[in-house]
C-alpha positions as CSV (number, residue, x, y, z in Angstrom):
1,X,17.4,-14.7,-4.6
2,X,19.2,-17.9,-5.9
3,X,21.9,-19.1,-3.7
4,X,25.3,-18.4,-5.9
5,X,25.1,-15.2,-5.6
6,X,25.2,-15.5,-1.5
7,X,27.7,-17.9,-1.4
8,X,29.7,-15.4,-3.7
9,X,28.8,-12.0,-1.5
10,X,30.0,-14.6,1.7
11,X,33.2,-15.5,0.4
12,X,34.4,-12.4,-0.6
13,X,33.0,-10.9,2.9
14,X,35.1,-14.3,4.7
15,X,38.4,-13.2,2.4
16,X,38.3,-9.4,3.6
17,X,38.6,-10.3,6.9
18,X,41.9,-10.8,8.9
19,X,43.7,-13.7,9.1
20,X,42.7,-14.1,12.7
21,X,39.4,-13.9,12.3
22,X,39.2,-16.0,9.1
23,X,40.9,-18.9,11.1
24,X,38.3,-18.6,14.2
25,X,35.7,-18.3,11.8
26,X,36.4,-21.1,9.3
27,X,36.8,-23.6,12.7
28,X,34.2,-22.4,14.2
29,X,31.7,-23.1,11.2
30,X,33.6,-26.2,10.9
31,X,33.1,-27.6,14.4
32,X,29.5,-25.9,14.5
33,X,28.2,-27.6,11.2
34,X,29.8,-31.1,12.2
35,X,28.1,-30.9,15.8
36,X,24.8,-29.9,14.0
37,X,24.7,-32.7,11.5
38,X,25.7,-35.6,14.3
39,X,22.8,-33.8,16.7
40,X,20.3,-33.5,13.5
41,X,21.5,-37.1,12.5
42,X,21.2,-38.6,16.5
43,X,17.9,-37.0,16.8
44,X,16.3,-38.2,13.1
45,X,18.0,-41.5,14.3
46,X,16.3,-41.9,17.7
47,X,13.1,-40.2,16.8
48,X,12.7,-43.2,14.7
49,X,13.4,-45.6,16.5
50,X,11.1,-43.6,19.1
51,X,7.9,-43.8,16.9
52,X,8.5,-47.4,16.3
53,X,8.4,-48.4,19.8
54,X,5.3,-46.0,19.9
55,X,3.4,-47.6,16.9
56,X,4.6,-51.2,18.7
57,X,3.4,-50.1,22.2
58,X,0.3,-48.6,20.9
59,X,-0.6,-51.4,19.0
60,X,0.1,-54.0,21.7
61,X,-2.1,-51.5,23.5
62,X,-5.0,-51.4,21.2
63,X,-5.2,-55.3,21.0
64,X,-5.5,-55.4,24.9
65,X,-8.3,-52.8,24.3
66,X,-10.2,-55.7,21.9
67,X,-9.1,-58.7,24.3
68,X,-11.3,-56.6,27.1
69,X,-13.8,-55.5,24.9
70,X,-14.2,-59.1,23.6
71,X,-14.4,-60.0,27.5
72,X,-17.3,-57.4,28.7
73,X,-19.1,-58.8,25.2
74,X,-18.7,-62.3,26.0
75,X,-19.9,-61.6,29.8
76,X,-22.7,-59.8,28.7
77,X,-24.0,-62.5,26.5
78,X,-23.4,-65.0,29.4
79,X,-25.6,-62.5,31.6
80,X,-28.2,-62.4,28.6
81,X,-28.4,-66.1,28.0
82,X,-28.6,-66.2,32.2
83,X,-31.5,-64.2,32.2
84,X,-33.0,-65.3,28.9
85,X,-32.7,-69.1,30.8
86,X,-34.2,-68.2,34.0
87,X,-36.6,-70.5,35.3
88,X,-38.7,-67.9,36.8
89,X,-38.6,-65.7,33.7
90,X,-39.6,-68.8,31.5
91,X,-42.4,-69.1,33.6
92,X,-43.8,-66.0,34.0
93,X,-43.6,-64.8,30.4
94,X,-44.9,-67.9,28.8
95,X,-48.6,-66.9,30.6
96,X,-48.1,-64.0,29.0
97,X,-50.9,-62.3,27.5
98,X,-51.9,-58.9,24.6
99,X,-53.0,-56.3,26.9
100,X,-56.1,-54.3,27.2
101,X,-58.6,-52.5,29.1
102,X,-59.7,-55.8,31.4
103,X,-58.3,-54.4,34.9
104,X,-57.8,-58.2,35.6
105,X,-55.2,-58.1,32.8
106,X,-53.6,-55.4,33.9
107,X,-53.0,-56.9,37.1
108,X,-51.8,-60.0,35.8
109,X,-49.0,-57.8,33.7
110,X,-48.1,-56.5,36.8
111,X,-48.0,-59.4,38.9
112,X,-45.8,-60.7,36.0
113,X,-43.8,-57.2,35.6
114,X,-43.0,-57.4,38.9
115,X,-42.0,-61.0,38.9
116,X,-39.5,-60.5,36.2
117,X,-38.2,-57.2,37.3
118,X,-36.9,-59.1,40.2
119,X,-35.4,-61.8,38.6
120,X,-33.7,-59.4,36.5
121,X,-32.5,-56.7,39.1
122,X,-30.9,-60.1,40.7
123,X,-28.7,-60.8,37.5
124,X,-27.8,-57.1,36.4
125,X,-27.5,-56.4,40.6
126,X,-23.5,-56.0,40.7
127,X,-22.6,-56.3,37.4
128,X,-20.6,-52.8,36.2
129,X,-20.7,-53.2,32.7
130,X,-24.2,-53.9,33.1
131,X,-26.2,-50.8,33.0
132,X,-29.8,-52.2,32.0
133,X,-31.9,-55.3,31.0
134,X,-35.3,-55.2,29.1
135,X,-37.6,-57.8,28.0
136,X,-40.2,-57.6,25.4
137,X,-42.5,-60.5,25.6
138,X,-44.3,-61.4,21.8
139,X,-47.4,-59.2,22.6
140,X,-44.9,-56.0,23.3
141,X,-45.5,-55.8,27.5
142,X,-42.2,-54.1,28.9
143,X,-40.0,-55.9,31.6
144,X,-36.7,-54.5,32.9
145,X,-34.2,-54.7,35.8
146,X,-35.4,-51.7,37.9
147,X,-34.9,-47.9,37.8
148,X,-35.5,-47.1,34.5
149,X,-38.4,-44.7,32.9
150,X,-39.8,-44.0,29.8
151,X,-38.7,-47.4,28.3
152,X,-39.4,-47.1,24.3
153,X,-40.3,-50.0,22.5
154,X,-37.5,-51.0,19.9
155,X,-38.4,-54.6,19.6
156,X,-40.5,-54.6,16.4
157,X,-37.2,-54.5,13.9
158,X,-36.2,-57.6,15.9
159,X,-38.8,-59.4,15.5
160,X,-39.0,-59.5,12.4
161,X,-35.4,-59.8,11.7
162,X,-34.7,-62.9,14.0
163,X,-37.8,-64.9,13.0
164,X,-35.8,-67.3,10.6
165,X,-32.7,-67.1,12.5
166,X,-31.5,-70.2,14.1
167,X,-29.6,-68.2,16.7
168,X,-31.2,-64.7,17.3
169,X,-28.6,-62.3,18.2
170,X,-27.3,-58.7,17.5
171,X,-25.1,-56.4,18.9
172,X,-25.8,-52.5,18.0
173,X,-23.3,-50.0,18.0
174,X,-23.2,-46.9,20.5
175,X,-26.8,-44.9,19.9
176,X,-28.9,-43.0,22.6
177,X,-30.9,-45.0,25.3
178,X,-34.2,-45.7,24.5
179,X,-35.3,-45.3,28.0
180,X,-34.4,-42.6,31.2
181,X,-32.1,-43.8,34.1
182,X,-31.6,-41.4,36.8
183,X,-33.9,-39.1,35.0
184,X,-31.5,-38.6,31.6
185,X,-30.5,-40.1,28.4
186,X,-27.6,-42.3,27.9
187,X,-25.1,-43.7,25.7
188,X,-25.6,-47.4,24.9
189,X,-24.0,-50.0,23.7
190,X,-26.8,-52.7,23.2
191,X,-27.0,-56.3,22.7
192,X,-30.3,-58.1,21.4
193,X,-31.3,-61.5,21.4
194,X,-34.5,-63.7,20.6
195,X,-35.4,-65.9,23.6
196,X,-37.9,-69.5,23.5
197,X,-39.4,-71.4,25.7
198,X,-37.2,-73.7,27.2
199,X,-39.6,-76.8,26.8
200,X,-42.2,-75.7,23.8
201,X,-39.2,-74.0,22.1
202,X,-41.9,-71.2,21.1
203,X,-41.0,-67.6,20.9
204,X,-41.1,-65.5,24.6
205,X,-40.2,-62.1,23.2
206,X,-36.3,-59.8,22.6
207,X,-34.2,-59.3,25.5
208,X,-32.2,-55.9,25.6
209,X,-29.0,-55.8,27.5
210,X,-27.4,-52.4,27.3
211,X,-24.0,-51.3,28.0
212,X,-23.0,-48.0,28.9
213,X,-20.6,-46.5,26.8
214,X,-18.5,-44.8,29.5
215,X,-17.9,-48.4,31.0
216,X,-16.6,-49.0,26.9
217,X,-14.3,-45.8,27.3
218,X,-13.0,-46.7,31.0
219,X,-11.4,-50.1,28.9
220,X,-8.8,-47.7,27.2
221,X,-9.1,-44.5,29.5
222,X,-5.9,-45.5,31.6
223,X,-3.8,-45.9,28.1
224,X,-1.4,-42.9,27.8
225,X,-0.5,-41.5,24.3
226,X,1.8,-38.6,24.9
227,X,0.3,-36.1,26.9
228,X,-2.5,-34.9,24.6
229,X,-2.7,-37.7,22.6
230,X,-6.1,-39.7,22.9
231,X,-8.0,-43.4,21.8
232,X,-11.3,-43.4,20.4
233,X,-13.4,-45.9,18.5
234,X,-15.5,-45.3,15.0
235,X,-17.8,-47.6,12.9
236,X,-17.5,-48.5,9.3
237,X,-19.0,-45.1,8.3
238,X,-16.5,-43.3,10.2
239,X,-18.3,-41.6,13.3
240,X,-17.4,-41.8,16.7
241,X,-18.9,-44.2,19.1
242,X,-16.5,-43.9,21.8
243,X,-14.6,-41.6,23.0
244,X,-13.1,-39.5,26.4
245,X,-14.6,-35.9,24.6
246,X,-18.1,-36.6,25.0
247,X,-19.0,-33.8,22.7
248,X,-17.4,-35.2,19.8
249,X,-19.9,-38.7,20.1
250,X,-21.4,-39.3,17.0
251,X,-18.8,-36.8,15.2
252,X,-17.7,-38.0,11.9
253,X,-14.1,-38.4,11.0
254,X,-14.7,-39.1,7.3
255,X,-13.0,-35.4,6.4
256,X,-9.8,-35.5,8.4
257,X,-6.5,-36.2,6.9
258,X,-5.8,-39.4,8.7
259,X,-9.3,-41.1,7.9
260,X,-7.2,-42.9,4.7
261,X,-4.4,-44.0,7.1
262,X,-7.4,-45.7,9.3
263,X,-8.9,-47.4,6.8
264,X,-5.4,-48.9,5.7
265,X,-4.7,-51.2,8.5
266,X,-1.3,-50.7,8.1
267,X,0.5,-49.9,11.1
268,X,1.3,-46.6,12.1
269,X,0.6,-43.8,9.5
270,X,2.1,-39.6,10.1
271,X,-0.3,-37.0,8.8
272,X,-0.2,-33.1,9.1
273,X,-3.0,-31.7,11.2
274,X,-2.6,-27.6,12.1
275,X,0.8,-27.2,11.3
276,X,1.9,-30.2,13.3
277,X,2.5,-33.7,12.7
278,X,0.6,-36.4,14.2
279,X,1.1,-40.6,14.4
280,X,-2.5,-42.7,14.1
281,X,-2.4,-46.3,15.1
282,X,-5.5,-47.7,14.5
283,X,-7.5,-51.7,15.1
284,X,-10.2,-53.5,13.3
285,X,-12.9,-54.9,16.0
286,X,-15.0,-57.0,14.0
287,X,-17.5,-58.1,16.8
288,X,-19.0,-54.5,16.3
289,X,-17.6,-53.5,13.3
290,X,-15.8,-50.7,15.0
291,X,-12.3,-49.5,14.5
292,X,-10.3,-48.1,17.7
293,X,-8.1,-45.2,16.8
294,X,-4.8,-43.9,18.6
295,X,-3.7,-40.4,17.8
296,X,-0.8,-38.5,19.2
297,X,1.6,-35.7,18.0
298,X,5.2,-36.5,17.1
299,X,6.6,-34.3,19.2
300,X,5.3,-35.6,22.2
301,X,6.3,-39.0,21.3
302,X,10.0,-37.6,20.4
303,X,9.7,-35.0,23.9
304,X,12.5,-37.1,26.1
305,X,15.1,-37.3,22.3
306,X,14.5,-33.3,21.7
307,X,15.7,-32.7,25.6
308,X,18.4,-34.9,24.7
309,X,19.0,-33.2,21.8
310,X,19.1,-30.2,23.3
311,X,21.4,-31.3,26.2
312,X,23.4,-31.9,22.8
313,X,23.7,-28.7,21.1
314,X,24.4,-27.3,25.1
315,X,27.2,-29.4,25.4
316,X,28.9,-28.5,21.5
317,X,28.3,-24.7,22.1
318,X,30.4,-25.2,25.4
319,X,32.9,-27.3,23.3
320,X,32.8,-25.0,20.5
321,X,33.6,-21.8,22.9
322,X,36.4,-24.0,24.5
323,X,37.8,-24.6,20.6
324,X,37.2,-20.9,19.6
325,X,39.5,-19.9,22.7
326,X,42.1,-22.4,22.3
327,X,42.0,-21.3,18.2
328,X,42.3,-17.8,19.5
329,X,45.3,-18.3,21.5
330,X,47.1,-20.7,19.0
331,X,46.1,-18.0,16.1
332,X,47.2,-15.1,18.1
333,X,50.5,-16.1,18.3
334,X,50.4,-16.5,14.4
335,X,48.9,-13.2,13.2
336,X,50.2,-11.2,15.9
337,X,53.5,-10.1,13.9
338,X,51.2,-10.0,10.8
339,X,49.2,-7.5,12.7
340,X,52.3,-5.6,13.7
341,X,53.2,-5.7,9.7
342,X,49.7,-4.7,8.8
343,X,49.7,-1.7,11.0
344,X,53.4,-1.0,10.3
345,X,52.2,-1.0,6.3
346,X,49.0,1.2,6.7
347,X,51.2,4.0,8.2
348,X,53.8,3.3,5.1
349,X,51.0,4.0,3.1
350,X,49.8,6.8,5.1
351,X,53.0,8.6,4.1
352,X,55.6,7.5,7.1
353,X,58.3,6.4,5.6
354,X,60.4,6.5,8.9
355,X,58.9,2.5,10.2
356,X,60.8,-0.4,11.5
357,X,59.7,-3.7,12.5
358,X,61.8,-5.5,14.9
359,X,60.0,-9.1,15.4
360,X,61.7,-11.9,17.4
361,X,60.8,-14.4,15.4
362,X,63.1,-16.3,12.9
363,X,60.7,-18.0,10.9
364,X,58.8,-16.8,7.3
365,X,57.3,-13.8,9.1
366,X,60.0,-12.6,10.4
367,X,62.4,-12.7,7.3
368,X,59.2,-11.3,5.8
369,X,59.7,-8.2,8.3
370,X,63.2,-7.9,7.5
371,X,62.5,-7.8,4.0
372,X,59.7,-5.2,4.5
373,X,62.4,-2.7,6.4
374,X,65.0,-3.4,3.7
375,X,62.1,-2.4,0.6
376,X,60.7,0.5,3.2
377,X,64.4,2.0,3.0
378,X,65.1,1.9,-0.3
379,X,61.6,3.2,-1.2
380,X,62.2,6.2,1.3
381,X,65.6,6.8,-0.7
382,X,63.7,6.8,-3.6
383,X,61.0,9.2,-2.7
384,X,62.8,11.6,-1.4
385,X,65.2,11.8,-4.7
386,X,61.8,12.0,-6.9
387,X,60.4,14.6,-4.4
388,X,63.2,16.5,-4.6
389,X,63.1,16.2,-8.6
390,X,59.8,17.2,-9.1
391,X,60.2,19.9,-6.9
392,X,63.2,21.2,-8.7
393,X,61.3,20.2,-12.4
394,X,58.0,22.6,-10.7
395,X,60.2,25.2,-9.9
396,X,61.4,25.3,-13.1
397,X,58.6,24.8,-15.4
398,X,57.2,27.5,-13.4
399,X,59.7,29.9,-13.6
400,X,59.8,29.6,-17.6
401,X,56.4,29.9,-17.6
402,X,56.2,33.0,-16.0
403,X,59.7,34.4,-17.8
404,X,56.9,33.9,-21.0
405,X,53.7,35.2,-19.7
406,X,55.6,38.8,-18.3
407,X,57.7,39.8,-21.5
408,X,55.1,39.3,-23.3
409,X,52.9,41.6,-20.9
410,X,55.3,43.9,-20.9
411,X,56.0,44.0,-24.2
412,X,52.0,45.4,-25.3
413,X,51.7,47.0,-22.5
414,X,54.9,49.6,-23.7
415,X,53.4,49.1,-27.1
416,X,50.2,50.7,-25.8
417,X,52.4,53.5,-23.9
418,X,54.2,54.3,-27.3
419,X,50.2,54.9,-28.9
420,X,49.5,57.2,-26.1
421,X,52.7,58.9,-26.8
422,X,52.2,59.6,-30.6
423,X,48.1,60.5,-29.6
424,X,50.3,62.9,-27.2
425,X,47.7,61.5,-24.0
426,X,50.0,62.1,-21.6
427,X,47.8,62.0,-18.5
428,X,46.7,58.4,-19.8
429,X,50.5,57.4,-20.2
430,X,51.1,58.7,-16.3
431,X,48.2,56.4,-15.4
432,X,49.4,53.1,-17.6
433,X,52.6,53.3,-16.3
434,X,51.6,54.2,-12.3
435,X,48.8,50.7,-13.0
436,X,52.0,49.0,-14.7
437,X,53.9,49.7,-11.8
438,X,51.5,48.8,-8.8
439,X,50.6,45.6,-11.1
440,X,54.7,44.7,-10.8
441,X,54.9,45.7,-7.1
442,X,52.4,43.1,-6.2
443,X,53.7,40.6,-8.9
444,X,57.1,40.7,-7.0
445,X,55.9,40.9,-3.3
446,X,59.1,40.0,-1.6
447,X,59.2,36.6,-3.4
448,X,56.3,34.8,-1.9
449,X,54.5,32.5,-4.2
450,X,51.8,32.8,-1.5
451,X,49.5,35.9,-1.1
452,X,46.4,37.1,0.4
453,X,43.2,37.3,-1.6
454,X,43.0,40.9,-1.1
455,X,46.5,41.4,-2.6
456,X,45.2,38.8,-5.5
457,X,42.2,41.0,-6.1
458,X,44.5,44.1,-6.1
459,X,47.1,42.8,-8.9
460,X,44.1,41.5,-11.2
461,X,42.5,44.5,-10.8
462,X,45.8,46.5,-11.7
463,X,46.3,44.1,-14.8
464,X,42.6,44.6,-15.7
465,X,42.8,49.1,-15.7
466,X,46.1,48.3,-18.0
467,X,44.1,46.0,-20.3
468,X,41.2,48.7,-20.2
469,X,43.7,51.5,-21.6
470,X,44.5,49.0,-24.4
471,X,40.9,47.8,-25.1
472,X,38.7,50.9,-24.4
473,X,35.2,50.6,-24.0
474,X,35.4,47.0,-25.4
475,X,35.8,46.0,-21.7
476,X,34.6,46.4,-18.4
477,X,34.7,44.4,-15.9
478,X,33.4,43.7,-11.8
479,X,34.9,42.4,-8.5
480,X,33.0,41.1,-5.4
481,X,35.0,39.3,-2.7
482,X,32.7,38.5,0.4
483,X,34.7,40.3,3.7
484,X,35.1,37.0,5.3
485,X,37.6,35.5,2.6
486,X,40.0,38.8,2.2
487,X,42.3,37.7,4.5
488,X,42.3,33.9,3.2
489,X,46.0,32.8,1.2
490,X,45.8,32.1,-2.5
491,X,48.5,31.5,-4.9
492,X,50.2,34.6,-6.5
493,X,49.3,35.2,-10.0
494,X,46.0,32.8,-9.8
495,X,43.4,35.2,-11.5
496,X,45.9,36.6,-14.1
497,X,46.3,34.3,-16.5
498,X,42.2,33.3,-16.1
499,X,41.1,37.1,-17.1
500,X,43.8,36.8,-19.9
501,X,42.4,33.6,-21.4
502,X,38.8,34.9,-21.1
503,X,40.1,37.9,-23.0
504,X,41.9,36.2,-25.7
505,X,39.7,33.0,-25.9
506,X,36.3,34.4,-25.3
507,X,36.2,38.0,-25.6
508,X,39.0,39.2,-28.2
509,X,36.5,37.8,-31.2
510,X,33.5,38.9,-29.8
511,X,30.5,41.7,-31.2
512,X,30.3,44.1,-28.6
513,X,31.2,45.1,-24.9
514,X,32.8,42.7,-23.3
515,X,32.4,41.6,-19.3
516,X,34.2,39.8,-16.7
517,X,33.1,38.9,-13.5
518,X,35.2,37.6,-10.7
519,X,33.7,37.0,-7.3
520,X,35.3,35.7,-4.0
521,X,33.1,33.8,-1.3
522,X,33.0,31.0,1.1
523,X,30.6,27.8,0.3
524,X,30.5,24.4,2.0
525,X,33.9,25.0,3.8
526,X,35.5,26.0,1.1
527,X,36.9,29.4,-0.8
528,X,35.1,29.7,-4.2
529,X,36.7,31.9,-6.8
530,X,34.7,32.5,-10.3
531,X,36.0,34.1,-13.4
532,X,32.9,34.0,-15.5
533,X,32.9,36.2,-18.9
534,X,30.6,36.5,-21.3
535,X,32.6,35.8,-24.4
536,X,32.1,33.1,-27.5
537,X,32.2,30.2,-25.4
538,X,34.9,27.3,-26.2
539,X,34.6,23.7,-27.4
540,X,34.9,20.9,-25.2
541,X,38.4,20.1,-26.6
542,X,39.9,23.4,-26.1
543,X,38.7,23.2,-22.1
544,X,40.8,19.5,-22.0
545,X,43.5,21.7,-24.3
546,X,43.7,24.5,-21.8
547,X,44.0,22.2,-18.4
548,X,46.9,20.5,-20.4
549,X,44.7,16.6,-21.2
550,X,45.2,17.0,-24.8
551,X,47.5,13.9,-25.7
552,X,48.0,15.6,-29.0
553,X,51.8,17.0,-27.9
554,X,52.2,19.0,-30.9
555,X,48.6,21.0,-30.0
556,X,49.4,24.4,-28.5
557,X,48.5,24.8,-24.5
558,X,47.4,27.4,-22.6
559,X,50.6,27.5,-20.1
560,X,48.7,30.2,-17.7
561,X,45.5,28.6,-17.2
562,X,47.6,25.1,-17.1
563,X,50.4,26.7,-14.5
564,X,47.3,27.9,-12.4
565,X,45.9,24.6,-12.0
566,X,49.1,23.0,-10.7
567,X,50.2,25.4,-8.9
568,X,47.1,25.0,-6.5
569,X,47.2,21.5,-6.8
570,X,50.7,21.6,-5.6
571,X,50.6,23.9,-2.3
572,X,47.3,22.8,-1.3
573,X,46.8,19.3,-2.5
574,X,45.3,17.0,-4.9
575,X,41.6,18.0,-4.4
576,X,41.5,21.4,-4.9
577,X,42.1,23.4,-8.4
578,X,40.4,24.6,-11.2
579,X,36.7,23.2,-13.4
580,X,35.9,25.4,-16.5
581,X,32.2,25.4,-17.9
582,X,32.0,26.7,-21.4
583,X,30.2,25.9,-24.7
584,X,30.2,27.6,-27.7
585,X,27.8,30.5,-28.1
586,X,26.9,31.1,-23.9
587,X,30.4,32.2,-22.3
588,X,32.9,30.8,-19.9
589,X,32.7,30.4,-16.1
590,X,35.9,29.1,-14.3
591,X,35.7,28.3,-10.7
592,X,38.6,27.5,-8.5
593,X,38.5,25.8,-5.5
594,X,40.8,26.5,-2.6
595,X,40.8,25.5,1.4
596,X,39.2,28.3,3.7
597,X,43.3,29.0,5.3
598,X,44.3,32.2,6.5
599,X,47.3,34.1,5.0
600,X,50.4,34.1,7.1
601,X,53.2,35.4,5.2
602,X,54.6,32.7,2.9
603,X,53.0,30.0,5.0
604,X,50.0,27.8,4.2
């Protein structure tokens, strides 16, 4: 969903709203938004600056980590020349000779073993960073500083690789121990060099002095990156040669998303790692061809600006309750007479016309309220002369509508007497005229426009015997008014004009018997009446004709069915009256719809 049509949907939600609320609102998103973009732009503002000191202080950190590193490689290659120089050594391994099955030999080696194992355990004795020194002499015998087992001869490569080198030295990069101390295999950092005889200058053998890598990790283990974050070193093909996690040793870093950023060398990089964003900081150590790696997530390294920013956003909600309640009181006293106007209006438009609004003040709103009291008066005046007017203009359309409907009754019912007479029926004339009579009695009754349903039912029932003497066995007819409803007030003269429309619109031009059915009943809190015949049916046009919405003035209107309409609308109100359903060929049903009221007299 595209944002217009929210921004639309928002203002016209904002604009329904009082003018109160619309003030309180409007300042409150005001102050809110302003307070969110200075505590948004303070903490993108100070989270940078953070990660800059971070990528500074890590780096500074990281070139300390070389300048040791540099120092326990320098010491050890003191220590190796030391040893490589000893006088003893020298000695001892220049009678060196190939070993074999001569027990004499074998004595010797050990004479010499032991000769050179204690020279050695002398130089590596104290040293920290020093956890073992071997000596291979040219025919491969195995010297080394004490406590080690299982020593593995890895001398051959070097050898080989060192006989044309002027200088003879090597250092290899974090690998398992080729020998057992204290009974296990370590992690080794190890440093190899050719050694001579000091006066012949002829090759002795390869000294091995190893370096654990935990003494390598302890240079960098006090550094603090964050809480989680963590240093670690890698070789030019990417794996791990130190690190705190010792299962990750060896572990290759070539597939994670900040491999690239290492390789670039250029200060601190951010990369996305798990949903969260991380900063690497990484070194080139060239002695070893390593690469030392900081990592730690942004969020640690911006911890201390979010609490501040949060401090922040505390702070503006306080001042933005303090400004909602001083806008509330300041606004109050604005749209307090506007509420009094507002309510005063509603009940103007609810139909009380007898309002005032007596405001103190002097400014727009109050010579707003004097205006509204002057309007209110003059449209009081008003109404009542056009109530009155209609009432008198109802009264009278009324009465000449029912001064046409009974002559004209009257004048085929004494036509249909006067056939009786000259047929010499007199019984039938005794019961036309005793119908005609009864139907009269109960058109008059005392006045009232108001009558029961039962007295209803009893006049159309009157007027339909009378219509029966005229139409003979061309029409019958049936009534059925639930019990409940008997009592309930109806206008006078309701049904009448319906059973004479059905009569003369559906059933006067119809083949055969003709029916009409009236029922009575209550539905859905509500008094149903139904007129339903089963006549020829009517167009569309005609229905609009007979309810009187034909614009066409010079088109001829059903006055009766017309009258009966209004006249329900007009003593019970707007929502009730009469719906015809007709179409040519299938009938007429009319149903009117009255409120479930019980008849008192002429009251309603």
């Amino acid at each position: 969903m595209s944002i217009k049509p929210l921004l639309k949907r928002f203002y016209h939600w904002a604009y329904s709203q009082s003018i109160h609320k619309r003030i309180i609102l409007f300042f409150t998103v005001a102050l809110s938004l302003i307070i969110i973009a200075l505590a948004v732009t303070n903490y993108r503002i100070s989270s940078s600056i953070l990660i800059k000191k971070a990528i500074h202080s890590t780096s500074e950190n990281l070139v300390l980590v070389t300048d040791k590193l540099d120092l326990i490689l320098d010491n050890a290659e003191s220590y190796a020349k030391i040893a490589i120089q000893n006088r003893i050594i020298q000695e001892t391994l220049i009678g060196a000779v190939e070993p074999n099955a001569d027990p004499n030999v074998s004595f010797s080696y050990y004479q010499r073993y032991r000769t050179v194992q204690n020279a050695l355990s002398s130089i590596a004795d104290g040293k920290s960073f020093v956890h073992a020194i071997i000596m291979y002499d040219k025919y491969h015998n195995i010297y080394d500083s004490g406590g080690l087992q299982n020593i593995r001869d890895v001398s051959g490569n070097y050898f080989e690789r060192f006989k044309g080198s002027s200088f003879g030295l090597e250092w290899v990069s974090t690998a398992p121990s080729n020998y057992f101390k204290d009974s296990k295999t370590n992690h080794i950092v190890s440093l190899f060099q050719r050694f001579n005889s000091m006066e012949t200058a002829a090759s002795l053998g390869i000294l091995q002095l190893s370096i654990d890598e935990r003494y390598i990790h302890d240079q960098y283990a006090n550094i603090q990156l964050g809480h989680t974050g963590e240093i670690f070193v890698i070789n030019e093909a990417g794996n791990i040669v130190s690190t705190p996690k010792k299962d990750r040793l060896y572990g290759s870093i070539r597939s994670m998303p900040y491999f690239p950023a290492v390789l670039k060398q250029q200060g601190g990089q951010t990369f996305r790692l798990n949903g969260e964003d991380y900063l690497v900081i990484s070194r080139d150590y060239k002695r070893l061809n390593w690469t030392i790696v900081g990592i730690v997530p942004i969020n640690e390294i911006t911890e201390d600006n979010r609490i501040l920013t949060n401090q922040l956003f505390k702070l503006g909600i306080g001042f933005i309750a303090l400004a909602i309640l001083l806008t509330f009181l300041i606004t109050k006293s604005i749209t307090k007479p506007l509420s009094r106007i507002k309510q005063t209006v509603k009940r103007v438009k609810d139909g009380d016309l007898n309002v005032s609004l007596d405001l103190e003040s002097r400014d727009e709103i109050g010579e707003l309220a004097v205006e509204f009291n002057r309007m209110v008066s003059r449209t009081k005046a008003l109404m009542e002369s056009h109530v009155e007017e209609e009432k008198k203009r109802k009264e009278y359309e009324l009465a000449a509508i029912q001064a046409q409907i009974n002559p004209h009754f009257l004048y085929n019912t004494l036509e249909s007497i006067c056939g009786l007479a000259e047929l010499k029926r007199n019984d039938d004339i005794i019961s036309l005229v005793n119908q005609m009579a009864r139907f009269y009695r109960g058109v008059l009754s005392q006045g009232s426009p108001i009558i029961s349903i039962d007295a209803e039912i009893s006049i159309t029932r009157h007027y339909l015997d009378i219509l029966k003497v005229r139409y003979g066995d061309k029409l019958d007819y049936t009534i059925h008014v639930d019990p409940s409803v008997q009592a309930c007030a109806t206008v006078k003269l309701l049904l009448q004009p319906l059973v004479e429309n059905s009569i003369y619109h559906g059933l006067k031009h119809k083949r055969g018997k003709g029916l009409i059915e009236i029922n009575a009943f209550p539905h859905s809190g509500r008094l149903i009446l139904e007129v339903i015949d089963n006549g020829i049916g009517m167009e569309p046009e005609t229905i609009r004709r007979l309810l009187g919405f034909n614009s066409d003035e010079s088109a001829p209107r059903s006055f009766g069915v017309k009258s009966a309409n209004e006249r329900v609308k007009l003593y019970f109100g707007l929502e009730y009256g009469l719906h015809i359903e007709s179409s040519p060929g299938t009938g007429t049903k009319v149903t009117i719809t009255l409120p479930i009221q019980e008849y008192r007299g002429n009251r309603v």
